[in-house]
Each structure stands twice: as structure tokens, then as C-alpha cells.
N, C-alpha and C positions, 0 to 999 in steps of 0.2 A: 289819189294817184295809185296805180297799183304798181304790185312786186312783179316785175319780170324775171324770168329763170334764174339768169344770172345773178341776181341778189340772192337766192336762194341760199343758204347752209350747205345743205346736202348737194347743191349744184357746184359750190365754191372748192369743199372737200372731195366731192369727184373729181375736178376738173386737177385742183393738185395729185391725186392717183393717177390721171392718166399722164399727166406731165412725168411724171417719176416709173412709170412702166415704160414711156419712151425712151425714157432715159437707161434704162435696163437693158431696152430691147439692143440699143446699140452696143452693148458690150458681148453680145450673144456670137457667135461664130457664125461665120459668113455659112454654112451650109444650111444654116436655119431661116437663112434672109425670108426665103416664100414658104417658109410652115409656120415654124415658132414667133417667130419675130410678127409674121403676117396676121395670125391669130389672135394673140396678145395687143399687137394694136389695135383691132378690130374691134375687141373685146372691152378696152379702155374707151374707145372711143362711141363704142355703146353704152356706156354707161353716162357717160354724159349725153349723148344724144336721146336715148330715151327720156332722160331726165327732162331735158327743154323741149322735145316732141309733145310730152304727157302732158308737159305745162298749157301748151300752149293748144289743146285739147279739146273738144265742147263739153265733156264735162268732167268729172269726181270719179267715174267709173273709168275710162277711157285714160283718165290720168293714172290712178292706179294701177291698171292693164300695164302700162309703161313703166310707171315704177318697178311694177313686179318685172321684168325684163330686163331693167337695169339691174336689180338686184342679181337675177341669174346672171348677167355678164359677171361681174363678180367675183361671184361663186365659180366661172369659168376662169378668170384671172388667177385666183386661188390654185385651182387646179394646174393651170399652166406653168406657175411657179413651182408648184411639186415635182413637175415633169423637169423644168430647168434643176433642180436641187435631184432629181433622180438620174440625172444625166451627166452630173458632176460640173455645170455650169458656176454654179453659185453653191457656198456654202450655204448649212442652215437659216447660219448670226447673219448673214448678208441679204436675206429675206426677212428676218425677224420683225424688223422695222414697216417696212412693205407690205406683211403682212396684218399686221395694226392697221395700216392703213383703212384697207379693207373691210378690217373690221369696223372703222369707225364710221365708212361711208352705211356699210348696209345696216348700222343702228340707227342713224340722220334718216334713209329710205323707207326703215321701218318704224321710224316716229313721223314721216311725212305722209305716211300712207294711216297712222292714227289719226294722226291729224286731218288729214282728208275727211274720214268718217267719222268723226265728233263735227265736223260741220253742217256734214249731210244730216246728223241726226238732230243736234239742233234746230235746220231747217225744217226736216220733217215733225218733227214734235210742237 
């Protein structure tokens, strides 16, 4: 039987960041509705979606391609929270958590994409 996406680690821990960036998003001020709010969701929601895209891929390469995408969303999530905490949305403490998050997805993304390639090389060897 195999693993589908959603079993995945690194899928189940994205998929809680983007639940909690929605959650964010609506506390944001309505003049943000189509920028910050639009972005940040887009961004959560590529991080998951790349993830089950890659999976679901022909192969090793093609999946990593996507992981590396999901990881830059991310890394764009990151970013967008800076811009919320430099606009006086959210305090620092109030991303701190959030910010963890993040990190603990793009170490899952960067042990899936090891793991990707110790298979390939077993295969090839």
C-alpha cells in the first residue's frame, strides 16, 4: 500500500501552518483584504499544494522541483510576517510561535528532499 500526501509529516505540518496563517490573516485590517491577506494565503496554500503536487509527480526530480517551491513559499510567509510586525499589525511575541512553525515545516521539506535522494542513490548504486 503506498503513502499518499496526506500521510506525509512534512504535508500534515504544513497543512497546520496554513490553518494558523488563515487564522492570522483574518485578524489583519480590512484594507489588506486584496494585498496582505491575498498573498499570505496564496503563499500557505502553496506550500501545501506544492507538497501533494510533487508527490503525486513522475518522478524524484519533478518532486523535489516542488518541494523546493514549497519551501520558497515559506520563506515568502516569513517574509510577509515581517511586513505584518513592520506595519505594526502583530507584535514580535505574537509571531514567535508562527514563526517556529515555519521553521519546523522547511526542516520536514529539507529532510524529504534527503530523503528523496538517498533513494535515488540507492537505486542507482
Amino acid at each position: 500500500m503506498s503513502v499518499g500526501f496526506s500521510d506525509l509529516e512534512v504535508y500534515q505540518e504544513a497543512r497546520k501552518l496554513r490553518k494558523r496563517i488563515y487564522a492570522l490573516t483574518r485578524k489583519l485590517p480590512d484594507e489588506e483584504k486584496y494585498i496582505l491577506v491575498s498573498q499570505m494565503r496564496r503563499a500557505a496554500l502553496s506550500v501545501t499544494s506544492c507538497i501533494a503536487e510533487g508527490h503525486g509527480s513522475r518522478g524524484w526530480k519533478h518532486n523535489v522541483s516542488y518541494l523546493y517551491r514549497s519551501r520558497g513559499s515559506v520563506n515568502e510567509l516569513l517574509d510577509q510576517m515581517n511586513c505584518c510586525e513592520d506595519e505594526g499589525y502583530f507584535k514580535p511575541e505574537h509571531l514567535d510561535d508562527l514563526r517556529k512553525d515555519t521553521e519546523t515545516v522547511i526542516k520536514l521539506i529539507n529532510g524529504y528532499i534527503r530523503y528523496l535522494r538517498k533513494c535515488v542513490d540507492r537505486k542507482s548504486s
